[in-house]
N, C-alpha and C positions, 0 to 999 in steps of 0.2 A: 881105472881107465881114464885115463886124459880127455876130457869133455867140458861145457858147459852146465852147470846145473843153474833153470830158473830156481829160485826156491821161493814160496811162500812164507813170506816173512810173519805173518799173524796182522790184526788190526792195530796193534801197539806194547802192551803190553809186550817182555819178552820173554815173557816164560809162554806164552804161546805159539812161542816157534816151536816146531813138530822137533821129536826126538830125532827123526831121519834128517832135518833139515841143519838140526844143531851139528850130527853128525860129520857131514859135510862141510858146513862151515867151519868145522874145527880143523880139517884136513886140505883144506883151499888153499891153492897160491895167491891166488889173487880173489878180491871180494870188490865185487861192485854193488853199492847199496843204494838204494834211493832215501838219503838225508832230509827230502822235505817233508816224508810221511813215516819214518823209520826211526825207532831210537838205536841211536848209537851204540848203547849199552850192549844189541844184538850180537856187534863186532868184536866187545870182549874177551868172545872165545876165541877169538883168530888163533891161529899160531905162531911164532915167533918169524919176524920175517915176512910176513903175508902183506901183500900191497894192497892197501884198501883205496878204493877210490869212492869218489861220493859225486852220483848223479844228476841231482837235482840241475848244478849248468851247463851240462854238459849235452851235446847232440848224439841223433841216434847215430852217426855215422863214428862220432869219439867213442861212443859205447861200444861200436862194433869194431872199431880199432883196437880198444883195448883186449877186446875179446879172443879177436882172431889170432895176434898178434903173441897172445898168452897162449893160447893151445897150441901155436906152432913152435912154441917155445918149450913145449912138453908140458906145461903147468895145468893144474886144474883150476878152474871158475866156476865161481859163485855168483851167480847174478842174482841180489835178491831182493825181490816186487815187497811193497804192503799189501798185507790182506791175503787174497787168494790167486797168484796170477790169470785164472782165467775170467776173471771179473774187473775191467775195464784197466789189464797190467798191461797195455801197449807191449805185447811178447811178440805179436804176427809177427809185424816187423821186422825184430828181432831176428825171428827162428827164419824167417825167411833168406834174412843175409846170409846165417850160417850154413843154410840149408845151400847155396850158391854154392861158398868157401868150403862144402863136403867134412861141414866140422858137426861131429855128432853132440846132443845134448840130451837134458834129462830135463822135466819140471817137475818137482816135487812141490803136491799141493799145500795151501794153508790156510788157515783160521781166515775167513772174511769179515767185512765188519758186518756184514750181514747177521753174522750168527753174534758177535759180540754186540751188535745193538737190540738182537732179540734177549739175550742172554742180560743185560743191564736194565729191559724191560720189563724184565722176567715174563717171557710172554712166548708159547707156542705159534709161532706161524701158520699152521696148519692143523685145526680142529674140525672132524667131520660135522656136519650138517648146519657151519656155519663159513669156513671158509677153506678151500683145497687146493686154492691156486696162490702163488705167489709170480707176481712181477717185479724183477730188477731191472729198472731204467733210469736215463737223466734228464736233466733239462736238454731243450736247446743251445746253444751261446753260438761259443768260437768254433767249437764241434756242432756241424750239422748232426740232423736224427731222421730218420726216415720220415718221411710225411705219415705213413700209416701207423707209425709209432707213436704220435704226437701224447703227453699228457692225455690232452681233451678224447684221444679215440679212444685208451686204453682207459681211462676213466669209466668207457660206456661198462665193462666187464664187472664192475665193483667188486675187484678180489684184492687182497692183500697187496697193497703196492710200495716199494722201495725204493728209495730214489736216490742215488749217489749224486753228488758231485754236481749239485747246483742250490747249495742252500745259501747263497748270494743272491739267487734269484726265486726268492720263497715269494714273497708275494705271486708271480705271477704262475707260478704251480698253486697256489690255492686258486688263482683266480681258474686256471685252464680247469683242474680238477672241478671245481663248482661245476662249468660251462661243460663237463662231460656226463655230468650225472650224480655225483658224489653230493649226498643232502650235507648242509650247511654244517650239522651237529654231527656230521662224521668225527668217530675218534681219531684222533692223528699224534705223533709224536718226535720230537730232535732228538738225535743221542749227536751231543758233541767231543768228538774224542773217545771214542769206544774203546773201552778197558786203558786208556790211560790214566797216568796218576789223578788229571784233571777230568776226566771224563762227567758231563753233565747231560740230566735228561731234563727233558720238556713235555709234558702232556697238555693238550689242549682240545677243546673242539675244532676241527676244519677250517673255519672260519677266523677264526683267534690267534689259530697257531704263527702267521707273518707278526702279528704284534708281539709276541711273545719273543721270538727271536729276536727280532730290531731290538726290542730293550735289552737285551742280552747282547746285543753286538757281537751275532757271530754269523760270519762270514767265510770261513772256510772249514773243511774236517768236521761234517756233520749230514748225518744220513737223517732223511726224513722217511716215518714209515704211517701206512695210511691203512684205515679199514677197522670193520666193527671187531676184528681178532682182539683187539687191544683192549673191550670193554668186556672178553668174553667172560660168563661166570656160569656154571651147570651144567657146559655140556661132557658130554662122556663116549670116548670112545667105544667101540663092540670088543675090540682086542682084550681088552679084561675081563670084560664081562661073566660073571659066571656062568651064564647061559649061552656064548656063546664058544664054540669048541671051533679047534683049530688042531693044526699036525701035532702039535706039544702039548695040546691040553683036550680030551674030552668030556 
């Protein structure tokens, strides 16, 4: 059927694009990709003919022009996000145009860098009796954030926190995080480039970790993750347990 498809393009890497998403993209007329967080290589699969465009300077109203303009033309689209589009993929927007224009679409999920920075840390997110909550949030900047969102409030919760799309502004996320509660010698970590070819990690104490970047000069495409999950060693879930029984196991 003639539609949009967002697709979840993966954190970089692209063999991390989903097998539904490769799918698709093999049979698209048209592919719109986002080139400033996306490799190229993704579009290989095109098929012969397919109009690729690349987003990065382009506006949201040229995105929706191409879009619309494609489906009324009978062709399918492929619009595909980095990461997982429901994770800071400017889609609202988007879907919201289409949704005006009565043009149906699909988003097909994908790899975040969330999971590719935990997966490069080699690191569980989530171990009971030490930490069960994860927060993904950003800095401040040119994007406002809710006032009850701030770094410093969500700090007070000391659970697993993730932070896209402000490691430009790392100094002053250690500083807000201190000022919310987070002791100094908190574990904390950079993944720059998650499962890219170049892909690098950083581990530091809380404190340490803005030094550790500046020497590193890195300023864009870099998730910072925070919390004692990172130093975990002993703990053990109930789910294996031999003494513990479950629907599959008594």
């Amino acid at each position: 059927m003639t539609r949009v498809y967002f697709i979840g393009a993966g954190p970089g890497d692209p063999e991390l694009l989903t097998v539904k998403g490769r799918k698709i993209l093999q049979k698209a007329d048209v592919i719109i990709y986002a080139d400033s967080l996306i490799d190229e290589k993704i579009c290989s699969g095109a098929k012969k003919g397919a109009e690729v465009y690349k987003s990065a300077s382009l506006t949201l109203e040229e995105i929706s022009e191409i879009m619309t303009k494609a489906v009324k033309e009978k062709k399918t689209v492929a619009r595909l996000q980095s990461g997982d589009p429901s994770i800071y993929g400017a889609i609202a927007e988007q879907m919201e145009i289409l949704d005006e224009a009565g043009i149906e679409y699909e988003i097909i999920p994908g790899v975040s860098a969330l999971g590719a920075s935990a997966a490069a840390l080699k690191t569980e997110l989530t171990i009971p009796g030490l930490s069960q909550t994860v927060i993904i949030t950003r800095m401040e900047g040119r994007t406002p954030v809710p006032q009850e969102e701030s770094l410093s409030s969500l700090a007070r919760h000391k659970a697993t926190l993730v932070i896209f799309l402000s490691i430009s502004r790392i100094e002053k996320i250690v500083r807000e995080l201190l000022e919310g509660g987070y002791p100094p010698d908190t574990p904390a970590a950079v993944v720059y480039r998650a499962s890219f070819e170049d892909e690098e990690v950083m581990r530091a104490a809380l404190k340490d970790v803005a030094l550790k970047v500046k020497e590193k000069g890195i300023e864009r495409q870099a998730v910072v993750v925070v919390g004692d999950i990172l130093k975990a060693k002993g703990y053990r879930s109930r789910l294996y347990d031999k003494g513990f029984g479950h629907g599959y196991r008594k």
